[in-house]
C-alpha positions as CSV (number, residue, x, y, z in Angstrom):
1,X,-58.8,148.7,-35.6
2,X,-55.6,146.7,-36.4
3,X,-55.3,145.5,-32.8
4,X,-59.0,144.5,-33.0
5,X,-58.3,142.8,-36.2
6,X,-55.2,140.7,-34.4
7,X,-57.5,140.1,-30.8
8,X,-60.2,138.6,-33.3
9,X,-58.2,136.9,-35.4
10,X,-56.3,134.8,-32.4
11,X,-59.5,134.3,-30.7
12,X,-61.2,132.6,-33.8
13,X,-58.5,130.7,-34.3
14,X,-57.7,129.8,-30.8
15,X,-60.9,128.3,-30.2
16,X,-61.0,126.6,-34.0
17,X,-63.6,128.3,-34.7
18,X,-66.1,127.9,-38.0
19,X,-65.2,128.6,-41.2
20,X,-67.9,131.1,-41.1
21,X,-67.1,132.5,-38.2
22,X,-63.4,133.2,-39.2
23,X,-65.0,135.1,-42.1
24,X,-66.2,137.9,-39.3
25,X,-62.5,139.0,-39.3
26,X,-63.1,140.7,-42.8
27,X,-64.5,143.5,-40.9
28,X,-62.1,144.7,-38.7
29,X,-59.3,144.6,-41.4
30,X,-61.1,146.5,-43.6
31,X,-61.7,149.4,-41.2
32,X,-57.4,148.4,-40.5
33,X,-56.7,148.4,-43.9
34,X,-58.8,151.2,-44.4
35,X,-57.7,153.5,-42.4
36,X,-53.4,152.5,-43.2
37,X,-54.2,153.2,-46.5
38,X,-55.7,156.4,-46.2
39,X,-53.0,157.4,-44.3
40,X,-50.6,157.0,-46.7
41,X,-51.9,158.0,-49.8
42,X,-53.1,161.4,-47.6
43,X,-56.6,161.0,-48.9
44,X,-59.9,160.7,-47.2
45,X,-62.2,158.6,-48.9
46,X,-65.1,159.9,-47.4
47,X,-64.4,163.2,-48.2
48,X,-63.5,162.5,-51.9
49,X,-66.9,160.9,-51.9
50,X,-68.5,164.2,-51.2
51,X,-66.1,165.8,-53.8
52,X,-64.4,168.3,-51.0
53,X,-61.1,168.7,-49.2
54,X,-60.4,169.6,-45.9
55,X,-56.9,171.4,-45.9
56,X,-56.9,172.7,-41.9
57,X,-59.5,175.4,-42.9
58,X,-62.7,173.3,-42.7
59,X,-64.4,171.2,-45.7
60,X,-64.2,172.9,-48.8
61,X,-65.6,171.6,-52.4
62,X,-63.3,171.0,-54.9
63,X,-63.9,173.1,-57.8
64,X,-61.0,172.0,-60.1
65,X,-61.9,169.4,-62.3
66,X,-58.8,167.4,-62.3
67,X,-58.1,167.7,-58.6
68,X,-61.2,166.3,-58.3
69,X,-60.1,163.4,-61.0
70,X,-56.6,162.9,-59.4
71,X,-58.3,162.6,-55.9
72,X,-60.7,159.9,-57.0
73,X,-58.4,158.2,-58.8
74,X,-56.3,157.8,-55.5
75,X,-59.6,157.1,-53.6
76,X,-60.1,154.3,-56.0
77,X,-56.5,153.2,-55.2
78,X,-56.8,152.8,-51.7
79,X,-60.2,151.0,-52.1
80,X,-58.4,148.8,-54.2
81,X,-55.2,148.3,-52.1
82,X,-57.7,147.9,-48.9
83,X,-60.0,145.3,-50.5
84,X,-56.4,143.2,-51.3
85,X,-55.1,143.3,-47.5
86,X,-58.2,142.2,-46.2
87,X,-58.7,139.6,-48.5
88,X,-55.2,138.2,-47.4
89,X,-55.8,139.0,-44.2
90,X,-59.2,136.9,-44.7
91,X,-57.4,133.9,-46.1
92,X,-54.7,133.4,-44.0
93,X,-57.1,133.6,-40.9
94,X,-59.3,130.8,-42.6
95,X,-56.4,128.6,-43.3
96,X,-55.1,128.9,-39.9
């Protein structure tokens, strides 16, 4: 996703494309940024979502209340961290 996020990126601005336009690269580095940030906090938002854990023996639910509130609380984190890198990401891609 991040090397789609730098093809697109060069190509928009390459051929001076719309302001608009440029806005497309949000999507790519969000699925980027996504996906680093998951990584290194070791949480899957998706799977927090659903309130389970999947610890090499399949999905399991998460029956301890503050695991459950510690892994949201990180979940939240990397939304949060994600939402930031594409937004800068975004912006310096529209001022190029």
């Amino acid at each position: 996703m991040g090397a789609a996020t730098l093809l697109l990126a060069w190509s928009l601005i390459a051929s001076n494309a719309s302001v608009l336009a440029r806005l497309l690269i949000a999507i790519p580095a969000w699925g980027a940024s996504l996906g680093v940030f998951q990584a290194r906090a070791q949480t899957c938002v998706a799977l927090v979502a659903r309130g389970t854990r999947n610890m090499d023996d399949g999905e399991r639910p998460v029956s301890d209340g503050t695991a459950l509130k510690t892994m949201k609380a990180q979940a939240r984190q990397v939304y949060v961290r994600s939402l930031v890198a594409t937004a800068i990401v975004t912006a310096v891609v529209l001022t190029l």
